[in-house]
C-alpha positions as CSV (number, residue, x, y, z in Angstrom):
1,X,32.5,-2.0,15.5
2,X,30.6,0.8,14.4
3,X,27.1,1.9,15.2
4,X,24.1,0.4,13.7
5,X,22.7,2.7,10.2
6,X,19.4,2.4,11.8
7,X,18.0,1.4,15.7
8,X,14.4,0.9,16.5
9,X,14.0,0.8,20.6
10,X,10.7,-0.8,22.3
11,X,8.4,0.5,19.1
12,X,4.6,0.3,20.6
13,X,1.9,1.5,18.2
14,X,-2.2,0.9,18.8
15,X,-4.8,2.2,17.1
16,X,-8.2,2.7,19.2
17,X,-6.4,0.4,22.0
18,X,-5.4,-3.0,19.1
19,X,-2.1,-3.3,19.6
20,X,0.0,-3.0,16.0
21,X,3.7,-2.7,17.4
22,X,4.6,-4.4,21.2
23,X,8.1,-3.4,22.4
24,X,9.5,-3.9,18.7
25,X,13.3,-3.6,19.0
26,X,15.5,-4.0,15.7
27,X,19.1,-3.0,14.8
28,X,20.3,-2.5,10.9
29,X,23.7,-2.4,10.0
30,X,25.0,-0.3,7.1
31,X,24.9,-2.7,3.6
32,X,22.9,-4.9,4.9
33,X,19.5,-7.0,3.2
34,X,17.3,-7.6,5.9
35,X,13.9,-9.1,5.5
36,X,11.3,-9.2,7.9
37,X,8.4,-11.3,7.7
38,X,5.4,-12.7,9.9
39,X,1.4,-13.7,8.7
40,X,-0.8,-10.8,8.0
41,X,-1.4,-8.2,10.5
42,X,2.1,-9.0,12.2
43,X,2.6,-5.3,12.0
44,X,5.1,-5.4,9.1
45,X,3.8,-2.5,7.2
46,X,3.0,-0.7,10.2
47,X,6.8,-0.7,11.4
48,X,7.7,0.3,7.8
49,X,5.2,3.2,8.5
50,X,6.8,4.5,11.6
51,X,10.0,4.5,9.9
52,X,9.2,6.8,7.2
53,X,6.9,8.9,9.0
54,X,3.5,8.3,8.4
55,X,2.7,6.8,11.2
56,X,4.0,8.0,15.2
57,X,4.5,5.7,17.6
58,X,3.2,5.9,20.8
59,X,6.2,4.7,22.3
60,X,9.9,3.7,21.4
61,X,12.6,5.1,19.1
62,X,13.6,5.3,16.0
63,X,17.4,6.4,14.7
64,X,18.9,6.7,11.6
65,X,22.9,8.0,11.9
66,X,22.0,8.5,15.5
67,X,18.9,11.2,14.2
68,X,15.7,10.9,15.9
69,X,13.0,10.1,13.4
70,X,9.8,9.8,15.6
71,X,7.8,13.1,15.2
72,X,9.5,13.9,12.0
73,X,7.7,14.6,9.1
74,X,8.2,12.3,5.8
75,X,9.3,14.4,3.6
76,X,12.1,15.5,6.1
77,X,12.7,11.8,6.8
78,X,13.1,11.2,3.3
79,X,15.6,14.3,3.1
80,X,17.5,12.0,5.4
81,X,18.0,9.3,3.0
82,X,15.1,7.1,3.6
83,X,13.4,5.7,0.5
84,X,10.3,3.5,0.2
85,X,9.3,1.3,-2.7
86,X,5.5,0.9,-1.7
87,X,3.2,-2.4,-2.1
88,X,0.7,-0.5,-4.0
89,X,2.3,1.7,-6.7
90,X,2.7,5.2,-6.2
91,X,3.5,6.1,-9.8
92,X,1.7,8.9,-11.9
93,X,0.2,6.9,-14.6
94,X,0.4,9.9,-17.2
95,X,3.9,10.9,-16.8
96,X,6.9,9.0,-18.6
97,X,8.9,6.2,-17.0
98,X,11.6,9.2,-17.0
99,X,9.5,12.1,-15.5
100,X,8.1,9.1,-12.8
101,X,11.9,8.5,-11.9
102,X,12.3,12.2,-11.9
103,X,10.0,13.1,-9.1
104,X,12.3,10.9,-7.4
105,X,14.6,13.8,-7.7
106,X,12.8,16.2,-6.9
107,X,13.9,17.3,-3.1
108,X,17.4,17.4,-4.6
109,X,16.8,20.3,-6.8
110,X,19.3,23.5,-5.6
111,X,17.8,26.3,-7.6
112,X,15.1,29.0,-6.3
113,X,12.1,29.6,-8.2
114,X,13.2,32.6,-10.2
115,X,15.6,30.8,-11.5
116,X,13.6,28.1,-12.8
117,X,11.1,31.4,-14.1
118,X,13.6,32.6,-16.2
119,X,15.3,29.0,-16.9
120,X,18.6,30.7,-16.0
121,X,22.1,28.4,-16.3
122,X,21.4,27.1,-12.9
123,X,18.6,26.0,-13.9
124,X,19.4,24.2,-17.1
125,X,22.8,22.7,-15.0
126,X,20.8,21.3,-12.5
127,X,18.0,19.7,-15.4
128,X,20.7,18.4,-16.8
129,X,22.5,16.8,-13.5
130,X,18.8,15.0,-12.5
131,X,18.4,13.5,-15.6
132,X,21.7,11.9,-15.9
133,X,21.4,10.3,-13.0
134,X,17.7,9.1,-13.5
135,X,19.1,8.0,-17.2
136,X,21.6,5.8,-15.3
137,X,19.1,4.6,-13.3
138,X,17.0,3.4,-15.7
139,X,20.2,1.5,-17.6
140,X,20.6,0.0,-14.5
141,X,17.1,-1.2,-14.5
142,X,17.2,-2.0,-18.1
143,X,14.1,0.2,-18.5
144,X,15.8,2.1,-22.1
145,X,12.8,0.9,-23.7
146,X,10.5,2.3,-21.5
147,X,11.8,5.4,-21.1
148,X,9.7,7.7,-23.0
149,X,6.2,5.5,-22.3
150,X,3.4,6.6,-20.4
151,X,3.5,4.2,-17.6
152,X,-0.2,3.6,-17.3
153,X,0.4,1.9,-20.5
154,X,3.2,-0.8,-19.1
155,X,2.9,-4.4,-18.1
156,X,2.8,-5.0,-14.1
157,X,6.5,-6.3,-14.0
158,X,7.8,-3.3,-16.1
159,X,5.9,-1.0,-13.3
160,X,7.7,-2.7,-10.0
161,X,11.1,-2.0,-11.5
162,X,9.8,1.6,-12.0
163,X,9.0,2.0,-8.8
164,X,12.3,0.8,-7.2
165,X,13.6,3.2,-9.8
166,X,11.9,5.8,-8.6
167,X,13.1,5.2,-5.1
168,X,16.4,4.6,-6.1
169,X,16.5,8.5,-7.6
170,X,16.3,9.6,-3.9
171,X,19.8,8.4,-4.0
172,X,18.9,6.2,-0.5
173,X,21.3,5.1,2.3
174,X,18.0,3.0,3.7
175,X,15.5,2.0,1.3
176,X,12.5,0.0,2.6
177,X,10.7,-2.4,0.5
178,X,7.1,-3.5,0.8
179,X,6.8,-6.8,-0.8
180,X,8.6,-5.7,-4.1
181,X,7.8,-9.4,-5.3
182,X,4.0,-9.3,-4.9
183,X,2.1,-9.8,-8.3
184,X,5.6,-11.3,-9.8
185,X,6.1,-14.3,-12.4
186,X,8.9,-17.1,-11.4
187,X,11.0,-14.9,-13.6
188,X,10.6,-11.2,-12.6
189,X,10.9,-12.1,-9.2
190,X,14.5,-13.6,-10.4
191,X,14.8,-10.8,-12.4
192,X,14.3,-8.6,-9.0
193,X,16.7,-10.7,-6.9
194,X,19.6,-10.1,-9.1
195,X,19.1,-6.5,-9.1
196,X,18.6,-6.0,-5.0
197,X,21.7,-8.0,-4.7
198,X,23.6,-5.4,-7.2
199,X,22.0,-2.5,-5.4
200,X,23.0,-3.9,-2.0
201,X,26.7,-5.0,-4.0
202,X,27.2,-1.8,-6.6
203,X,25.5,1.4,-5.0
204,X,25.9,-0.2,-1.4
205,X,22.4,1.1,-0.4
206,X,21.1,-0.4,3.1
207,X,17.8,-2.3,2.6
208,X,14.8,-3.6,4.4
209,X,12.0,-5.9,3.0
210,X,8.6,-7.1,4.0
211,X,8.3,-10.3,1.8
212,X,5.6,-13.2,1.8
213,X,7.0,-15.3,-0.8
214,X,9.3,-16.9,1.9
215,X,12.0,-18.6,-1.1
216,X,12.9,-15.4,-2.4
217,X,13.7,-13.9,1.3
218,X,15.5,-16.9,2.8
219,X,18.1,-16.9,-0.4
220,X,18.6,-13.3,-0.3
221,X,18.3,-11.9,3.0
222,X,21.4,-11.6,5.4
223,X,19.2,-11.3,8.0
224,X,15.7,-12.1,8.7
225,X,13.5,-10.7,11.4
226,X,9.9,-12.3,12.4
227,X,6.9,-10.5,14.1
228,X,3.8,-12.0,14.9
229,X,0.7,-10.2,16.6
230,X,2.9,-6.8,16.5
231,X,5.7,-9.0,18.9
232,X,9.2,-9.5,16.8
233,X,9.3,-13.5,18.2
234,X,13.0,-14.4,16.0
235,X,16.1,-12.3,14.5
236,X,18.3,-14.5,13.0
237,X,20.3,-15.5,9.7
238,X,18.3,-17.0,7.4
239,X,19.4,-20.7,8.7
240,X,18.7,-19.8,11.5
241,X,14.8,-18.9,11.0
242,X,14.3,-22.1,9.0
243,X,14.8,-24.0,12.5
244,X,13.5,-21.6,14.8
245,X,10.2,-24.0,16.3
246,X,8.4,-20.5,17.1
247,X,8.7,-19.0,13.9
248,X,7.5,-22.5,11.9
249,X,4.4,-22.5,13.9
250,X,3.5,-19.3,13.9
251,X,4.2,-18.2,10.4
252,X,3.6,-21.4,8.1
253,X,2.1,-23.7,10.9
254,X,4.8,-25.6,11.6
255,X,6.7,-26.1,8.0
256,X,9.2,-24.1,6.1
């Protein structure tokens, strides 16, 4: 059997002595959908910051391949193959759907600057190699439409599939999602169902949600893990969960 894409060990995180994170521990296997969930202030988010960077733990581990990401910076975390589709948008509301999915690209770029000062072949090879694959991403997100709008101009639903397209530029092996359906009608968050499943089934990408909406996760997820008051209290297939006593009470007070 071979080693786990991702292993978090004992994770502990406080801030001014609250306790975020308590002895978190989590394995994710390599094509898998795993969701985790818990009421607000579980810690979700905060876990999904100590994975990509942005937070440090003061305690535990964190390894992707077998790499040590606690004490790495994001961006070199990201140049590892960690992606993040955020809760609140982090688009650039002036720039195109295409240069948004761009900047996506952008620590892939294999040219020095005088290269791109004299927009030498290497140059113009490389423009040309980013934006075919950010055109296929955007087919793949049916966003042709889009492609040339600003995005401050587009409708909510339009923006979320952006910003998993963005993501999805990094070309991930782990991308983390951070309630991806929040904001969502009945059918966008169909819509986004459909195309995690083809990114888990067609590009084979790792992923990890944090997800409220609790129908969406149970019929998608492989696996689902629960935290509550920074403790992970259940880890389980999604059958599993839906008769775990503990995870009922604690989450949805004793219905799910």
């Amino acid at each position: 059997m071979s080693a786990p894409l991702l292993e978090i060990g004992d994770l502990s995180l406080s801030f001014a002595g609250v306790k975020a994170l308590r002895d978190v521990s989590l394995s994710i296997n390599e094509g898998e959908l795993v969701a985790i969930i818990g009421p607000n202030g579980a810690g979700k988010t905060s876990l999904f910051n100590c994975i990509s960077g942005a937070y440090r733990p003061q305690a535990g581990s964190i390894r992707l391949r077998g790499d040590e990401l606690v004490g790495m910076k994001p961006d070199r975390i990201a140049s590892l193959g960690v992606a993040r589709m955020f809760q609140n948008l982090a688009l650039f509301d002036h720039l195109t759907v295409l240069e948004n999915l761009l900047l996506g690209r952008h620590y892939r770029y294999e040219t020095r600057w005088w290269h791109d000062l004299f927009w030498s072949p290497r140059t113009q090879h490389e423009e040309v190699r980013h934006r075919r694959f950010a055109e296929e991403i955007i087919d793949f997100l049916n966003l042709e439409l889009y492609r040339k709008t600003p995005v401050g101009i587009l409708p909510y639903g339009v923006l979320k599939r952006v910003e998993l397209g963005r993501a999805l530029c990094m070309e991930p092996s782990l991308l983390l999602l951070d309630e991806p359906a929040a904001g969502l009608n009945q059918e966008e968050t169909e819509d986004l169902a459909r195309y995690l499943l083809d990114i888990k089934e067609q590009m084979g990408v790792t992923q990890v949600l944090i997800e409220h909406e609790l129908r969406f996760v149970l019929e998608l997820a492989d696996r689902v893990a629960v935290l509550d008051f920074g403790q992970k209290i259940a880890d389980g297939s999604p059958s599993e969960i839906k008769t775990n006593v503990a995870v009922t009470e604690a989450y949805v007070g004793g219905v799910l």
